[in-house]
Steps between C-alpha positions, in 0.01 A plus 500: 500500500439291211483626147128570383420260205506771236797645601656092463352512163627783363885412613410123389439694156731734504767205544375297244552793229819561620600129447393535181660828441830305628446200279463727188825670527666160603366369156556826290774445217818639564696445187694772398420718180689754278312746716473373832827406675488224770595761730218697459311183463605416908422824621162498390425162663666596833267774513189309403648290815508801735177653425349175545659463825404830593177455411485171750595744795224755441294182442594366875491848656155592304367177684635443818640835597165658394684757280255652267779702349666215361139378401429842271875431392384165324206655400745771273728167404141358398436763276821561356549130400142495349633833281814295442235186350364693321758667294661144521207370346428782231897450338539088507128367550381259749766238542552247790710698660280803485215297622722407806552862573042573431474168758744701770289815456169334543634308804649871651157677442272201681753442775518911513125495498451271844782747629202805489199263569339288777686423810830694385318857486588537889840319480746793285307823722872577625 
C-alpha cells in the first residue's frame, strides 16, 4: 500500500529538519576552550549524531510502519527542542545558528501537522 500524501509530507519534512539539524552540528565550532576540553567537545557531537539518527528511525517507522508511538515520541522531541530554542534564544539572542535550529522546529511542527491531518488520520490507528 502506498504511503498517503500527508503521511509523505510529514517524513519529507521531518527529513529535511533533520538534515538541517545534521548540518548544524557538522558546522558548530569545536575549538577547544579553558573550559571545554576537546574531549568533552567530541562527546557532545557524537551524541547530537545519535539522537539525530535515532530520530531518522522513529521518522521511518512513524511513516511506513504506521507507528504512532514513535509519532507522539517526535511530538515530545518537538516540544523539548522548542523549550531548548527558547532558552537558547533568551541567553545568546537570535543568531544564524539559532535561526537554523527555529527553521528545524517550524519544519517538525508542519511536517508533524500533515502526520494528524487529511489522508494520514486513518494511516497510524495501530
Amino acid at each position: 500500500m502506498p504511503l498517503p500524501r500527508n503521511v509523505r509530507l510529514f517524513a519529507a519534512l521531518l527529513y529535511a529538519s533533520l538534515g538541517l539539524d545534521a548540518l548544524s552540528v557538522a558546522f558548530q565550532d569545536r575549538t577547544p576552550t579553558a573550559t571545554i576540553g576537546s574531549d568533552v567537545i567530541m562527546m557532545a557531537h557524537l551524541i547530537a549524531a545519535a539522537l539525530i539518527l535515532t530520530l531518522v528511525y522513529l521518522v521511518r517507522i512513524a511513516a511506513e510502519d504506521k507507528r504512532n508511538w514513535a509519532r507522539w515520541l517526535l511530538v515530545v522531541s518537538l516540544a523539548l527542542s522548542v523549550l531548548s530554542l527558547f532558552q537558547l534564544i533568551s541567553d545568546s539572542g537570535l543568531q544564524l545558528d539559532n535561526l537554523i535550529e527555529t527553521i528545524s522546529c517550524a519544519l517538525t511542527g508542519a511536517g508533524l501537522y500533515y502526520s494528524f491531518t487529511g489522508d494520514a488520520r486513518g494511516w497510524f490507528d495501530r
